[in-house]
N, C-alpha and C positions, 0 to 999 in steps of 0.2 A: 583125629578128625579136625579140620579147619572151623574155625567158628562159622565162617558160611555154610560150608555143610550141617552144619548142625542147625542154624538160625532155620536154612532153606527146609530143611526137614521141618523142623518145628513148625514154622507157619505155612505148611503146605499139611501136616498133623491138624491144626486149628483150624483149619477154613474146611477139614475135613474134604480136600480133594487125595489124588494121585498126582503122580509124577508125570503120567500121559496127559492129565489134563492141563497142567503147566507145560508142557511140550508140544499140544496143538495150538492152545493159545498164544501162544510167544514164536510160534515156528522154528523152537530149536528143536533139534531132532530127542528123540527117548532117549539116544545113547548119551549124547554130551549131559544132557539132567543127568541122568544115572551117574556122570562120573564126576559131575558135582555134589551130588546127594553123598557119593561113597569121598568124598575128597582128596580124590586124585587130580584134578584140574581145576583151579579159579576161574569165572567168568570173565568175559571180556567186558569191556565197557556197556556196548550195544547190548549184550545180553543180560548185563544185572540191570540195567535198567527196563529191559523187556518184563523181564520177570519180577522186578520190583512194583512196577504198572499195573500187572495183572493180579498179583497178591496183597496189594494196597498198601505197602511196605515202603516204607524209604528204604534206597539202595544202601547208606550209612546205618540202616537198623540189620542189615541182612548181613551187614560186611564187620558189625560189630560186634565186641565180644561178651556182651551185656548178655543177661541169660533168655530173656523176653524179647524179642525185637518187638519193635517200637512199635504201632499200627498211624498209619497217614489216613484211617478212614475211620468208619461206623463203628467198626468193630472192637476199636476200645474200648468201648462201652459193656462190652458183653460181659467183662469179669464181674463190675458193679453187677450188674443186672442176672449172671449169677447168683451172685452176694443174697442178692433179694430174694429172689426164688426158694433158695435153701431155708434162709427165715422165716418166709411165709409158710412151707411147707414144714418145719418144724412146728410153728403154732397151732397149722390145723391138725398136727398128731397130737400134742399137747392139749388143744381144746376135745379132743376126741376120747381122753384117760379121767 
């Protein structure tokens, strides 16, 4: 599989949408997504950049072979903020023994 198909999967995984939903939003059809997701075809310019927009992704984080792509928006934040959660929620099981 192409690192793009895998990056596109992953951050369409994370943002917790579908393939359809990347497909009305960007007006590329289901099929061409699908045969990017399964990586039989690369996208075009116009189209990684559609779908880069919509998933707040630089087109360079989608097309790279880095394991995380990169986020251009909010949503970096969310691993920290994670982070946090998990440790809050262990102290309050911890203050509870």
């Amino acid at each position: 599989m192409s690192d793009f198909a895998e990056n596109l999967r992953k951050a369409i995984f994370d943002k917790r949408l579908k393939a359809v939903d990347v497909a009305n939003a960007t007006k590329i059809t289901p099929s061409v997504i699908s045969r990017y997701l399964t990586g039989a075809h690369q996208p075009s310019t116009n189209n990684l950049i559609a779908i880069s927009k919509y998933l707040g992704i630089s087109p360079e984080a989608l097309l790279s072979s880095s394991e995380a792509p990169e986020s251009s928006g909010s949503s970096k934040y969310i691993s920290s903020d994670k982070d946090k959660i998990i440790e809050l929620l262990e102290r309050l099981v911890a203050d509870k023994d």
